[in-house]
Predicted model as a PDB file, atoms N, CA, C, CB and O in Angstrom, pLDDT in the B-factor column:
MODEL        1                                                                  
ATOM      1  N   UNK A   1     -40.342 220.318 -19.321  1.00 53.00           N  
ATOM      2  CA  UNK A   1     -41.216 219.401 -20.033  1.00 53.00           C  
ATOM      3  C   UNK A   1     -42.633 219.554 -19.509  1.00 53.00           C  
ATOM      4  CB  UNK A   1     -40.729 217.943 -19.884  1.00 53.00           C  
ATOM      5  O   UNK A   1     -42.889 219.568 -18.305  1.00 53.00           O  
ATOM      6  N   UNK A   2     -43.428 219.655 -20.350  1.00 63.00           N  
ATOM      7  CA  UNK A   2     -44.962 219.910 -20.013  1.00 63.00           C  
ATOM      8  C   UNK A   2     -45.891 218.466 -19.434  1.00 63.00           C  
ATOM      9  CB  UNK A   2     -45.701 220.499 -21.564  1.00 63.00           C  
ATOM     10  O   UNK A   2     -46.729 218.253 -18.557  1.00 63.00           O  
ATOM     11  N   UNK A   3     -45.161 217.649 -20.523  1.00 79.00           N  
ATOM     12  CA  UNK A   3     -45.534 216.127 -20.256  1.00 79.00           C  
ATOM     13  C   UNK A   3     -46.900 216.095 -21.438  1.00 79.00           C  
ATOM     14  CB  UNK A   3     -46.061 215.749 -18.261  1.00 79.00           C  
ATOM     15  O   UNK A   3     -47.711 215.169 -21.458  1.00 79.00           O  
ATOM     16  N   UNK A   4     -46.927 216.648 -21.877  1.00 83.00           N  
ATOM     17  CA  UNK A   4     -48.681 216.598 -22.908  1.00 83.00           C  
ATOM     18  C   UNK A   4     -47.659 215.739 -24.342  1.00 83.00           C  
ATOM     19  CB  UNK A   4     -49.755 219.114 -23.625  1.00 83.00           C  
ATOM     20  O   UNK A   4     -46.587 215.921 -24.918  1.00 83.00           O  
ATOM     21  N   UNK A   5     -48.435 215.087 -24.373  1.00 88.00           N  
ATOM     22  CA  UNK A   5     -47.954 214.341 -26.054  1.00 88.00           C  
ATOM     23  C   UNK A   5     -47.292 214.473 -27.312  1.00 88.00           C  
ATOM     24  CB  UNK A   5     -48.715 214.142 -26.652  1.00 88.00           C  
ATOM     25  O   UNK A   5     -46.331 213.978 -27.901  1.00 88.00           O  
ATOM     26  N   UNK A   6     -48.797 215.933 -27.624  1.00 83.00           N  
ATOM     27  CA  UNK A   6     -48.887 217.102 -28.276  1.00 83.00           C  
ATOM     28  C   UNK A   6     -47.586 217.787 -28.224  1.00 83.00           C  
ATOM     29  CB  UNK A   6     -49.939 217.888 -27.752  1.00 83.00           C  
ATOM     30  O   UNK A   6     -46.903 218.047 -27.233  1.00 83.00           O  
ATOM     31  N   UNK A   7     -47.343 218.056 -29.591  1.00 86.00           N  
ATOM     32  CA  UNK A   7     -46.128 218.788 -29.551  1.00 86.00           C  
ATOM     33  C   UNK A   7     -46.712 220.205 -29.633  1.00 86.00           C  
ATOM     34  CB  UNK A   7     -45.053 218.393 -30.737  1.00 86.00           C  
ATOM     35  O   UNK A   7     -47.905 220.497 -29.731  1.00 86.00           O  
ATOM     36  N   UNK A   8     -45.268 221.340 -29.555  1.00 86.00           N  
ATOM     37  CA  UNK A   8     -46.335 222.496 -30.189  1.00 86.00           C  
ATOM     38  C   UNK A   8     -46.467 222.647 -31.537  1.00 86.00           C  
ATOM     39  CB  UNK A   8     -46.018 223.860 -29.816  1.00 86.00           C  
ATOM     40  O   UNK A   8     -45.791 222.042 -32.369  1.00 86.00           O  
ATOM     41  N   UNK A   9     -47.785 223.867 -31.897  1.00 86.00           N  
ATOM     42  CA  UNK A   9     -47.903 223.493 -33.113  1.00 86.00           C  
ATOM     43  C   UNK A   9     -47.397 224.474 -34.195  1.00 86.00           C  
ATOM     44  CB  UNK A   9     -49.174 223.183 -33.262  1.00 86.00           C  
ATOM     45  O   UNK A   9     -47.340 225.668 -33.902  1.00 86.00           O  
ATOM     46  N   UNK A  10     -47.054 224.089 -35.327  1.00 90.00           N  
ATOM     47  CA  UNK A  10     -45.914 224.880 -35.905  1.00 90.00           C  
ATOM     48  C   UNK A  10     -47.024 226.320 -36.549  1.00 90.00           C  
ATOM     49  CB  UNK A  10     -44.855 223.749 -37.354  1.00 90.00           C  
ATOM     50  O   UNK A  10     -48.220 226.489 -36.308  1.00 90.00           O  
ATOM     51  N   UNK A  11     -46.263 227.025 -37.253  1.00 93.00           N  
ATOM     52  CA  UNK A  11     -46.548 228.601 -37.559  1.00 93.00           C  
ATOM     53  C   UNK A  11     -48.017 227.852 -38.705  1.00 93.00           C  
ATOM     54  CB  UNK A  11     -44.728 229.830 -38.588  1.00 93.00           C  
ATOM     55  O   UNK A  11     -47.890 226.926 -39.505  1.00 93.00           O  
ATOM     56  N   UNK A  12     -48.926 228.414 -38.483  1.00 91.00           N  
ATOM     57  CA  UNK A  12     -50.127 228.252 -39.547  1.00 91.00           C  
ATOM     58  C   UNK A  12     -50.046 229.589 -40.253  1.00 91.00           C  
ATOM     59  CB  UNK A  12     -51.748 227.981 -38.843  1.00 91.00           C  
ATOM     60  O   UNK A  12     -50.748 229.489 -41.259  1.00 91.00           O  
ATOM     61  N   UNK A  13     -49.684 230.400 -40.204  1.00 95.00           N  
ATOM     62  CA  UNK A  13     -49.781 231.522 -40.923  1.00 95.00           C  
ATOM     63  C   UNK A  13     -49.814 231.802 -42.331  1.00 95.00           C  
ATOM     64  CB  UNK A  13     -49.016 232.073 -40.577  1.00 95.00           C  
ATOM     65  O   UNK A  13     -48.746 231.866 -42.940  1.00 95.00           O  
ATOM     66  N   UNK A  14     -51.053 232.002 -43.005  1.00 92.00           N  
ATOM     67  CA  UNK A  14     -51.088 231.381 -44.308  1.00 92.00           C  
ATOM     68  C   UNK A  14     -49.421 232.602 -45.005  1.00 92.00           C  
ATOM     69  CB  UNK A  14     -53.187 231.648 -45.249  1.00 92.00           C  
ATOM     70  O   UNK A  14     -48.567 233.276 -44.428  1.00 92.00           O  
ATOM     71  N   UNK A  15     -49.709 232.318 -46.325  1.00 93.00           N  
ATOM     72  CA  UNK A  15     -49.004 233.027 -47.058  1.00 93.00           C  
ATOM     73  C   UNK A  15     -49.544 233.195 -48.112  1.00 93.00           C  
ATOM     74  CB  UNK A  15     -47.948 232.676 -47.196  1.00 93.00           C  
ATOM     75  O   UNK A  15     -50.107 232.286 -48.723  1.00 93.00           O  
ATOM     76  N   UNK A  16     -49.425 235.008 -48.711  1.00 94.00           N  
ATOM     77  CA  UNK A  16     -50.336 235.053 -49.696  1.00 94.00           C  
ATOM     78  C   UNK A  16     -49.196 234.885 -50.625  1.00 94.00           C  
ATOM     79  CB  UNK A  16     -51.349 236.315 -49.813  1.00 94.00           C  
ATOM     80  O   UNK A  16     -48.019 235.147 -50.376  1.00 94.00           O  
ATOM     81  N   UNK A  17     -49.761 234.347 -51.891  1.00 93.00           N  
ATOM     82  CA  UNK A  17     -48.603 234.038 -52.996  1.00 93.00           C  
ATOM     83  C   UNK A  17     -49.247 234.538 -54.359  1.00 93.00           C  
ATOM     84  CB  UNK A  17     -48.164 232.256 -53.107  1.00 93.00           C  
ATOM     85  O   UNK A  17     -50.322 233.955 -54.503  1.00 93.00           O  
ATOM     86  N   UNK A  18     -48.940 235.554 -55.593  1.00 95.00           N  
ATOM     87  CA  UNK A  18     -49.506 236.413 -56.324  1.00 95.00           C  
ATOM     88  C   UNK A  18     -48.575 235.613 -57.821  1.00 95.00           C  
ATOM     89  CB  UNK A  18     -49.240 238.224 -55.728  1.00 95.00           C  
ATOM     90  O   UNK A  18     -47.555 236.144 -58.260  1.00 95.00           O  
ATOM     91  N   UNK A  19     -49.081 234.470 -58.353  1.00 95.00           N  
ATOM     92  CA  UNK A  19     -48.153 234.130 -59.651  1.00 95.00           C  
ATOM     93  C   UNK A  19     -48.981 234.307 -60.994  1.00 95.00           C  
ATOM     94  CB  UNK A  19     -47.578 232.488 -59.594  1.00 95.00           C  
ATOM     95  O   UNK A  19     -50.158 234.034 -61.232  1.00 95.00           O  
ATOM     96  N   UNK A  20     -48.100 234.791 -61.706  1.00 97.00           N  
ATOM     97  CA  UNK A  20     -48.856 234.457 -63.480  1.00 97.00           C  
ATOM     98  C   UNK A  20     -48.844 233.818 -64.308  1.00 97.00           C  
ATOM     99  CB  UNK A  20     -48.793 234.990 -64.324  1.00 97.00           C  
ATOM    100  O   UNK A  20     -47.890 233.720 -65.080  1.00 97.00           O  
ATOM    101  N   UNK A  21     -50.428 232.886 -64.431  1.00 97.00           N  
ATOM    102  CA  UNK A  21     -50.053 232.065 -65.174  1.00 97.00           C  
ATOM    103  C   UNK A  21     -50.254 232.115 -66.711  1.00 97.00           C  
ATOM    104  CB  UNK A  21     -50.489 231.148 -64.679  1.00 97.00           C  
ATOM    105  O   UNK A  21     -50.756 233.171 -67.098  1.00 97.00           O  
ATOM    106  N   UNK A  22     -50.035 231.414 -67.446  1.00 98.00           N  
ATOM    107  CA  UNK A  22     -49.922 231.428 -68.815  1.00 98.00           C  
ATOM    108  C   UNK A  22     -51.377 230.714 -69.498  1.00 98.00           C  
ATOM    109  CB  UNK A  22     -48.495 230.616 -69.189  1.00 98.00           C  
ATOM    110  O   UNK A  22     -51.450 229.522 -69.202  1.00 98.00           O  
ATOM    111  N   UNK A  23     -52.473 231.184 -70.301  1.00 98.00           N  
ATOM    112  CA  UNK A  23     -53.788 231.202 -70.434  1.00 98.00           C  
ATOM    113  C   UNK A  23     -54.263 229.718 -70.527  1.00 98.00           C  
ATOM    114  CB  UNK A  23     -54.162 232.049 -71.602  1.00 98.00           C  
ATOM    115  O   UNK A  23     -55.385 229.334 -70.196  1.00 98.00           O  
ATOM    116  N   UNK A  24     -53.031 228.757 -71.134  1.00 98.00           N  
ATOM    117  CA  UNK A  24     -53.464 227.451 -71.384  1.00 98.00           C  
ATOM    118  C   UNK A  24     -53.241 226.521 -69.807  1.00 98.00           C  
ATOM    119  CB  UNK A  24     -52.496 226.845 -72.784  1.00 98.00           C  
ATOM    120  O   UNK A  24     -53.944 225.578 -69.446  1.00 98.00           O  
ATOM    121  N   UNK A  25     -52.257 227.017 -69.178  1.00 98.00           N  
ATOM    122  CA  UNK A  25     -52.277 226.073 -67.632  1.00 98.00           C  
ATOM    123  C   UNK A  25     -53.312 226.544 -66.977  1.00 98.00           C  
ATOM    124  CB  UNK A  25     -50.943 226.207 -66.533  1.00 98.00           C  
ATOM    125  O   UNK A  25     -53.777 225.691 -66.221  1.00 98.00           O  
ATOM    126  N   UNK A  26     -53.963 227.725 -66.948  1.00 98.00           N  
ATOM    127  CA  UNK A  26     -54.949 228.576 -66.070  1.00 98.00           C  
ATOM    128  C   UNK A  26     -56.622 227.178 -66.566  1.00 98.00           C  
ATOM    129  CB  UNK A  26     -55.075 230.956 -66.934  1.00 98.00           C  
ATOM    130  O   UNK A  26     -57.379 226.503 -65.868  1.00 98.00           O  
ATOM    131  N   UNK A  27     -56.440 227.409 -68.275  1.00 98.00           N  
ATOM    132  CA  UNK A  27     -57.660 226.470 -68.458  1.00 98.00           C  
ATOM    133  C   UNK A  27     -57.176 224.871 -68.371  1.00 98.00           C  
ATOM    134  CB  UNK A  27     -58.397 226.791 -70.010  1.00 98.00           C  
ATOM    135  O   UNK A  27     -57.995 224.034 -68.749  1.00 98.00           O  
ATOM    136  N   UNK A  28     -56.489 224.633 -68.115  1.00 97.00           N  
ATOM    137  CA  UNK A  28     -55.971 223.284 -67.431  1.00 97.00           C  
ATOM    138  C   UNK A  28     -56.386 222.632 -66.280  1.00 97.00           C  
ATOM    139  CB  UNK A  28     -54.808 223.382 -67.143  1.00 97.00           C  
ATOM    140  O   UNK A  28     -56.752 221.483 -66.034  1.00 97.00           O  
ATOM    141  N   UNK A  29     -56.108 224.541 -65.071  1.00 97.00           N  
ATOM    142  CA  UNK A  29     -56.618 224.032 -63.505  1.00 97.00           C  
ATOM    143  C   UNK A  29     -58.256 224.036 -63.767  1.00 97.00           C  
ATOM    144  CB  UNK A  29     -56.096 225.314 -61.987  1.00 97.00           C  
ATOM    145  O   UNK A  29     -59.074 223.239 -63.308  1.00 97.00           O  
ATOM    146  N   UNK A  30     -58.466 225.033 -64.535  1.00 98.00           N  
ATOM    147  CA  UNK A  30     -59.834 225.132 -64.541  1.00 98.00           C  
ATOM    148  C   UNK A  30     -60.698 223.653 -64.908  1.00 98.00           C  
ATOM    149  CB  UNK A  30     -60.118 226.279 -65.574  1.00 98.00           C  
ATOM    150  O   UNK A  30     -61.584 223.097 -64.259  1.00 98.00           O  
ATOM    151  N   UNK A  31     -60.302 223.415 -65.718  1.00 97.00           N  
ATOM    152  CA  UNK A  31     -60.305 221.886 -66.592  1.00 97.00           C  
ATOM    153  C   UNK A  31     -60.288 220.708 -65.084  1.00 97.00           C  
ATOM    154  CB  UNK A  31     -58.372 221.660 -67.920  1.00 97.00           C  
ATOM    155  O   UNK A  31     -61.192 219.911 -64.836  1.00 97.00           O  
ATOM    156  N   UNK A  32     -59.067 220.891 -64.286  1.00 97.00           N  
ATOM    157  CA  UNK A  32     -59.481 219.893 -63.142  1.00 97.00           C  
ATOM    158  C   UNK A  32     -60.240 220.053 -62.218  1.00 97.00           C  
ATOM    159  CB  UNK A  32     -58.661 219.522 -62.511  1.00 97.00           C  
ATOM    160  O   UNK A  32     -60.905 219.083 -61.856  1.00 97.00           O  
ATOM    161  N   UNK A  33     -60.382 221.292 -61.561  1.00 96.00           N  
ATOM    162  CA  UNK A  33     -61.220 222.104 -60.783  1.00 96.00           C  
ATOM    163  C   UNK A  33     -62.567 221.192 -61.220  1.00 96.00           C  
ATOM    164  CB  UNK A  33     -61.175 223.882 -61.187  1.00 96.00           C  
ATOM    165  O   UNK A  33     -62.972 220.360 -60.408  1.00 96.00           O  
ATOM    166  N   UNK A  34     -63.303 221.367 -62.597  1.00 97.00           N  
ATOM    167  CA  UNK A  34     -64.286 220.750 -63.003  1.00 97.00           C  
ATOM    168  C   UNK A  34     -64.671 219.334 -62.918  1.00 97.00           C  
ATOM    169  CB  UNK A  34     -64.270 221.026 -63.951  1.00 97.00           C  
ATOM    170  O   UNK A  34     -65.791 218.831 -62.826  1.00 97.00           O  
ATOM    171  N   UNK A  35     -63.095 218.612 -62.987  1.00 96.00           N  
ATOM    172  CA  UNK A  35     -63.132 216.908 -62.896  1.00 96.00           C  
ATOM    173  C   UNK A  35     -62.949 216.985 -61.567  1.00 96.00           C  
ATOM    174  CB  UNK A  35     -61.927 215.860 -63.743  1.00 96.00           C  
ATOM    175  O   UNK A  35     -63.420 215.981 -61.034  1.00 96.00           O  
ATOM    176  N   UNK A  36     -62.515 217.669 -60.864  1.00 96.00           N  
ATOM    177  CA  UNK A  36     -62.707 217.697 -59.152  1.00 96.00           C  
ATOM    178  C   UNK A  36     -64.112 217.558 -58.533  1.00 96.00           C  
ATOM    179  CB  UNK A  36     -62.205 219.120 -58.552  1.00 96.00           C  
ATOM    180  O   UNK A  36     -64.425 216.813 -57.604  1.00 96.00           O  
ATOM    181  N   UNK A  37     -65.000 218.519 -59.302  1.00 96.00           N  
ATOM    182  CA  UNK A  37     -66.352 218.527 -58.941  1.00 96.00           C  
ATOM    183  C   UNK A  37     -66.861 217.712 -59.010  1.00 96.00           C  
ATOM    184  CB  UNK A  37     -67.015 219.133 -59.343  1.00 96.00           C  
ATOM    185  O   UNK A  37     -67.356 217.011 -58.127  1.00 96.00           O  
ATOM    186  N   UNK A  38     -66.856 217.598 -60.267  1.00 96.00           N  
ATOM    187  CA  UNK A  38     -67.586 215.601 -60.863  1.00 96.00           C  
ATOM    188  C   UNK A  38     -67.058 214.529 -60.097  1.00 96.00           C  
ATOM    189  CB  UNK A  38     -67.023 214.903 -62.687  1.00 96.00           C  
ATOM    190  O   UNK A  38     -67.846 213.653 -59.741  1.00 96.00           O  
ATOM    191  N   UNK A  39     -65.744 214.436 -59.750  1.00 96.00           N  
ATOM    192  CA  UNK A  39     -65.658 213.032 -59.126  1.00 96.00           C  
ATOM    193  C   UNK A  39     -65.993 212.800 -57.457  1.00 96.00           C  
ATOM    194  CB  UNK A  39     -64.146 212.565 -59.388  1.00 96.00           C  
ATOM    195  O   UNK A  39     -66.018 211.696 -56.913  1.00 96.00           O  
ATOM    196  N   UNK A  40     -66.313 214.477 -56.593  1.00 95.00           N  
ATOM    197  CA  UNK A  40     -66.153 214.186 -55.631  1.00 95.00           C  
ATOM    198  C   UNK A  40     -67.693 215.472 -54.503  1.00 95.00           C  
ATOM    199  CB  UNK A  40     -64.316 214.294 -55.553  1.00 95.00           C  
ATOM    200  O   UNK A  40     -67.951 215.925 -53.388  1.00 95.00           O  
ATOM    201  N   UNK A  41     -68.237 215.416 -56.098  1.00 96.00           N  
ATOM    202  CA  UNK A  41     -69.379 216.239 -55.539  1.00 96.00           C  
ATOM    203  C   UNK A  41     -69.543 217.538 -54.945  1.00 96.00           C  
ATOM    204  CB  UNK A  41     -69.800 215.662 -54.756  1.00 96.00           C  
ATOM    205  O   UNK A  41     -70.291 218.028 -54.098  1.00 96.00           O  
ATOM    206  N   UNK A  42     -68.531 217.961 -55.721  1.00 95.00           N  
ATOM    207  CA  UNK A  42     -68.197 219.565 -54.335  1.00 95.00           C  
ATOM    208  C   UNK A  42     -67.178 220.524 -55.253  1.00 95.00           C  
ATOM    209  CB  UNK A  42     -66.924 218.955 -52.284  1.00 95.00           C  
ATOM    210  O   UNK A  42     -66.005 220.211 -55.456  1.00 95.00           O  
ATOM    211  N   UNK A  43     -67.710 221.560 -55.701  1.00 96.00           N  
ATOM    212  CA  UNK A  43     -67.131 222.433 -56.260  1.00 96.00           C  
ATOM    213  C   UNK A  43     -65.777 223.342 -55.488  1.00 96.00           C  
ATOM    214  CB  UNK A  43     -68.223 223.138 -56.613  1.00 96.00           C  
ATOM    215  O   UNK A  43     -66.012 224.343 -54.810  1.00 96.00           O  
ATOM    216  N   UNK A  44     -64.729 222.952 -55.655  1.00 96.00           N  
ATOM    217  CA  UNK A  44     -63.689 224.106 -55.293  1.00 96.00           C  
ATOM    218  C   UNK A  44     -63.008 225.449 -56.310  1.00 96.00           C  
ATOM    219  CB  UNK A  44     -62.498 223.276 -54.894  1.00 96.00           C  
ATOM    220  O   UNK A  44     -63.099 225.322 -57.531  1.00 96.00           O  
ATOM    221  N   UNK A  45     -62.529 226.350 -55.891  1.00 96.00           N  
ATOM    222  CA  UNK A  45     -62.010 227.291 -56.434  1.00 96.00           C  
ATOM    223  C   UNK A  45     -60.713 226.554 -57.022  1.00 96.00           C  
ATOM    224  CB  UNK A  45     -61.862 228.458 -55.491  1.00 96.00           C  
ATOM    225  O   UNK A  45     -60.225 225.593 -56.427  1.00 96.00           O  
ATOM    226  N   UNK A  46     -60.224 227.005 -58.114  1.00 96.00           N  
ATOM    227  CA  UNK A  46     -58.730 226.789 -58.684  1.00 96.00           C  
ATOM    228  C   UNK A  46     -57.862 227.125 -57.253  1.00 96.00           C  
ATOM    229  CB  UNK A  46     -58.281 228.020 -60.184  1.00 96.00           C  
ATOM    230  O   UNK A  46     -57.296 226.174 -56.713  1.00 96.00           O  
ATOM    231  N   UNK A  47     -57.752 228.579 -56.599  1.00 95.00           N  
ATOM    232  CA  UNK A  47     -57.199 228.910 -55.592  1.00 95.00           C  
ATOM    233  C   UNK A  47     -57.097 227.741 -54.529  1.00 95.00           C  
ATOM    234  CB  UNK A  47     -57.832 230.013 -55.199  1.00 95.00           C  
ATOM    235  O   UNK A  47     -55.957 227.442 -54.171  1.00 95.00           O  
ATOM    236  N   UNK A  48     -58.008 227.148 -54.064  1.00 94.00           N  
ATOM    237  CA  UNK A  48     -57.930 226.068 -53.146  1.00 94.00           C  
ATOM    238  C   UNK A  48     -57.661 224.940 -53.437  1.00 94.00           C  
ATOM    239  CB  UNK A  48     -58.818 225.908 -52.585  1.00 94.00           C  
ATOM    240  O   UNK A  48     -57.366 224.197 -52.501  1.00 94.00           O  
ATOM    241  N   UNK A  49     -57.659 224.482 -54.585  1.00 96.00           N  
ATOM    242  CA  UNK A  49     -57.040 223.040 -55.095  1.00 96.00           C  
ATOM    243  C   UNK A  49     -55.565 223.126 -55.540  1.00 96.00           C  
ATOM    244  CB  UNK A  49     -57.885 222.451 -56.415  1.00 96.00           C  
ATOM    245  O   UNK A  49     -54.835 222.145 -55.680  1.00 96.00           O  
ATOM    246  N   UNK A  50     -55.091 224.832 -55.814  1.00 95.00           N  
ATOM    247  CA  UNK A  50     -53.750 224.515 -55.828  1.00 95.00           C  
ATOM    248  C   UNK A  50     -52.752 224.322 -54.749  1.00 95.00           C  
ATOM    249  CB  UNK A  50     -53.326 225.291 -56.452  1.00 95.00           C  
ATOM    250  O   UNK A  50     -51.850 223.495 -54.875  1.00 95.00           O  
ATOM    251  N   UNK A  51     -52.854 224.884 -53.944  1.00 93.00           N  
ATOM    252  CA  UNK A  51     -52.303 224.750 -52.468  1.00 93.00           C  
ATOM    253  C   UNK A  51     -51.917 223.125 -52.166  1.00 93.00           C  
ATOM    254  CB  UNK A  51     -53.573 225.317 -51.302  1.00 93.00           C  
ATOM    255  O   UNK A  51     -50.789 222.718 -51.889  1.00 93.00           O  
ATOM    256  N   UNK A  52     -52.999 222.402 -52.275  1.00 94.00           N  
ATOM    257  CA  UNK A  52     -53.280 220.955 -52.220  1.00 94.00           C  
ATOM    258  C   UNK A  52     -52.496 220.402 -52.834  1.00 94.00           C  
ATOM    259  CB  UNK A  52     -54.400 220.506 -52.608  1.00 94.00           C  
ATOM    260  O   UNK A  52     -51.798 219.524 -52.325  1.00 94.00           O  
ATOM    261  N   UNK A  53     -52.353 220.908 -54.611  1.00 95.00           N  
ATOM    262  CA  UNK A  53     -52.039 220.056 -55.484  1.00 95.00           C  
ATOM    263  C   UNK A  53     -49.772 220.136 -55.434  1.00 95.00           C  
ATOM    264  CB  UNK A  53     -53.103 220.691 -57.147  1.00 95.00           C  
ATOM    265  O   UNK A  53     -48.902 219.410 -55.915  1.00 95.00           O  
ATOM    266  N   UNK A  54     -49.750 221.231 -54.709  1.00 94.00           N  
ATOM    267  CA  UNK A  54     -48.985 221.596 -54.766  1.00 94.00           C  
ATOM    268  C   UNK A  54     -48.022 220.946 -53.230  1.00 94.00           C  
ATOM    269  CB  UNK A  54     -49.376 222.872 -55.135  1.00 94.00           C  
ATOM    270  O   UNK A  54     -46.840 220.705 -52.986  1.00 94.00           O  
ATOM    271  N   UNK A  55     -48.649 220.908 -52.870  1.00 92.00           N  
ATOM    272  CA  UNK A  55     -47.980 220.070 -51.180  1.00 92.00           C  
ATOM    273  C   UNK A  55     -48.335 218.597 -51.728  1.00 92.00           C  
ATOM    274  CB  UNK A  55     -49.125 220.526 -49.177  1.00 92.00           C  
ATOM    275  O   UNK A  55     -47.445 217.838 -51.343  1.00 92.00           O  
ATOM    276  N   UNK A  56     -49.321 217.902 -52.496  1.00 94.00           N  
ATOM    277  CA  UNK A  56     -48.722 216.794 -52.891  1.00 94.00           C  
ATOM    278  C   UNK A  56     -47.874 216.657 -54.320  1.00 94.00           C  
ATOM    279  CB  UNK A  56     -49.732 215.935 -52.842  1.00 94.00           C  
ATOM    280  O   UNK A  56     -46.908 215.939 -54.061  1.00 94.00           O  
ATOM    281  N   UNK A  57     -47.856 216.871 -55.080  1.00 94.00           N  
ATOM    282  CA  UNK A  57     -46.422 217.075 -55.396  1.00 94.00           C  
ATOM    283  C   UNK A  57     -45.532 217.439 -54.916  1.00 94.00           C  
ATOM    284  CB  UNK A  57     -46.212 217.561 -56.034  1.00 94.00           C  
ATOM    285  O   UNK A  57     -44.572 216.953 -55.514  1.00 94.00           O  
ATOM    286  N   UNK A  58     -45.187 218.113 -54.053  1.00 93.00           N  
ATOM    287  CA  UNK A  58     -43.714 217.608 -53.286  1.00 93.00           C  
ATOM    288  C   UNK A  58     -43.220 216.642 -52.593  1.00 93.00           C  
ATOM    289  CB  UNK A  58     -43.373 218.218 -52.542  1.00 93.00           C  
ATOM    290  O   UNK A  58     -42.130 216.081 -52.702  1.00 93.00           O  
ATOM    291  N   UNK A  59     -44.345 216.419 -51.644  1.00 91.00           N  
ATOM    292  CA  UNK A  59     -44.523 215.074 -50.892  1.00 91.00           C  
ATOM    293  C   UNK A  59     -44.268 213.692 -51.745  1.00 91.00           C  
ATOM    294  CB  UNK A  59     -46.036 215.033 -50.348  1.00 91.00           C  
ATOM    295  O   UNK A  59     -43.770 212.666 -51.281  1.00 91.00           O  
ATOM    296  N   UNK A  60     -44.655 213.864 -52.904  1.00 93.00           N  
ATOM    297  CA  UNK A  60     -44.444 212.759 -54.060  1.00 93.00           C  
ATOM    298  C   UNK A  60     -43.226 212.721 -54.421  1.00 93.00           C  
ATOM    299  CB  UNK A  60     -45.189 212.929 -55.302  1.00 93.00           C  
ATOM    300  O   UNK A  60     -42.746 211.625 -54.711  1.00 93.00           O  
ATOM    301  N   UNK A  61     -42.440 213.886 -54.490  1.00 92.00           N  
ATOM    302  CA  UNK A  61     -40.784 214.027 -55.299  1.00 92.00           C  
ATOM    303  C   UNK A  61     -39.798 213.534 -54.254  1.00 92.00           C  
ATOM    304  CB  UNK A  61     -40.231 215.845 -55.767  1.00 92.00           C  
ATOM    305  O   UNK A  61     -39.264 214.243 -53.401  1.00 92.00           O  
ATOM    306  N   UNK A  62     -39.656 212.465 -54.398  1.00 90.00           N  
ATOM    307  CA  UNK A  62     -37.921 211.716 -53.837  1.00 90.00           C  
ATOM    308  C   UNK A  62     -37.011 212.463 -54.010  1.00 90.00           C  
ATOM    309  CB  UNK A  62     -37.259 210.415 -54.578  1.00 90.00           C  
ATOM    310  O   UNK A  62     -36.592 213.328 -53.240  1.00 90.00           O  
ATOM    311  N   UNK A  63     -36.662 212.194 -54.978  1.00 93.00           N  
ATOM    312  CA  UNK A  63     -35.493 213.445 -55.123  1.00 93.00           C  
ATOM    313  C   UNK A  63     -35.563 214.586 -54.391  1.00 93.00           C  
ATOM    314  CB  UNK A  63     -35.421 214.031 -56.430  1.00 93.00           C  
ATOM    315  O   UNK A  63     -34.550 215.143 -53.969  1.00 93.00           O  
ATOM    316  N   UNK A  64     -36.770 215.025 -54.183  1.00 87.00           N  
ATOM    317  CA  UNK A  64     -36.726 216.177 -52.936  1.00 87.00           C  
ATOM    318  C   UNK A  64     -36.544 215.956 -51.891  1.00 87.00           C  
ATOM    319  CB  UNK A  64     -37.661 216.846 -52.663  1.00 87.00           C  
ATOM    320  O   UNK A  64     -35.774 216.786 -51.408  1.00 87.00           O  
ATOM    321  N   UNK A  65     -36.920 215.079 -51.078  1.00 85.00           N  
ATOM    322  CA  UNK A  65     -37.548 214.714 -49.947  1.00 85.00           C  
ATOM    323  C   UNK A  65     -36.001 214.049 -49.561  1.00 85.00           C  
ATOM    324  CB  UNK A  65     -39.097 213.706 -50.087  1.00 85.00           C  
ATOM    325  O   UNK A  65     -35.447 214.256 -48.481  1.00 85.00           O  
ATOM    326  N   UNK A  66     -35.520 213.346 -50.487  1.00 88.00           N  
ATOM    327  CA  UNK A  66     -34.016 212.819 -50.074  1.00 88.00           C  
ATOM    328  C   UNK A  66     -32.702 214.225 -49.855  1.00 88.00           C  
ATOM    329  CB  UNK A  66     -33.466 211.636 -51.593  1.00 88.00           C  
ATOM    330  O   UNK A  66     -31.849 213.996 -48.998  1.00 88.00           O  
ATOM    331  N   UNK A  67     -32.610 215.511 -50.583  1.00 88.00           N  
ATOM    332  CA  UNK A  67     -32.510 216.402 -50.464  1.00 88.00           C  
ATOM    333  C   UNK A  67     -32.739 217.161 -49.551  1.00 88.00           C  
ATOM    334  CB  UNK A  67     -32.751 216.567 -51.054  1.00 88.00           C  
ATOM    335  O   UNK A  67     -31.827 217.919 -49.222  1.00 88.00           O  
ATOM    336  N   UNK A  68     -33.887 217.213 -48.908  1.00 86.00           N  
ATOM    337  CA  UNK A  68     -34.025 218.032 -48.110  1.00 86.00           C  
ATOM    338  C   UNK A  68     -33.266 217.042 -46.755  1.00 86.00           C  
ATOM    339  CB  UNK A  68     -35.619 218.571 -48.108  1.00 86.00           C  
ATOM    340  O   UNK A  68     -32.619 217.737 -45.972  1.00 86.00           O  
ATOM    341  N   UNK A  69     -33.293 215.802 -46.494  1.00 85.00           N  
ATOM    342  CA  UNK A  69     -33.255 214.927 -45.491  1.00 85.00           C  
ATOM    343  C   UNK A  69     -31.526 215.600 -45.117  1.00 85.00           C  
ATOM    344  CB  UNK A  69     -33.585 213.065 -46.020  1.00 85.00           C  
ATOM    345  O   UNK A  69     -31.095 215.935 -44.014  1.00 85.00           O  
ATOM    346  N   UNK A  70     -30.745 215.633 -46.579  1.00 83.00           N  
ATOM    347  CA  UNK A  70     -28.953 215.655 -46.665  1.00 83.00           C  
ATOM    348  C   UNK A  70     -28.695 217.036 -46.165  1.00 83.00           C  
ATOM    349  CB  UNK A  70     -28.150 215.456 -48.423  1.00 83.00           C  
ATOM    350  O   UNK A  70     -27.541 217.453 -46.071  1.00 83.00           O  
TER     351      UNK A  70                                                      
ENDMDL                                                                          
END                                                                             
């Protein structure tokens, strides 16, 4: 035991992920990307708001989260 609080810290290692999307969800993210800007003053890439959008939606799904627990 080290005695520090701090646990260690888990793998950060990004992951590159290569998907295709279909032309109307692509202008969708694009579409929020834009209401992203407007509501919060700060332009992000589609690339960086999905990552986000995507760890909270899971975090949101019960059904998952009870699943993964079993």
């Amino acid at each position: 035991m080290t005695g520090l609080t701090l646990r260690k810290l888990p793998d950060r290692t990004p992951v590159k992920l290569a998907i295709t999307l279909p032309p109307d969800l692509h202008r969708r993210l694009q579409d929020y990307a834009a209401a992203y800007a407007d509501t919060y003053g700060a332009s992000e890439p589609v690339t960086e708001l999905v990552p986000a959008m995507l760890a909270q939606f899971l975090e949101a799904d019960r059904s998952f989260s009870r699943r993964q627990k079993a």
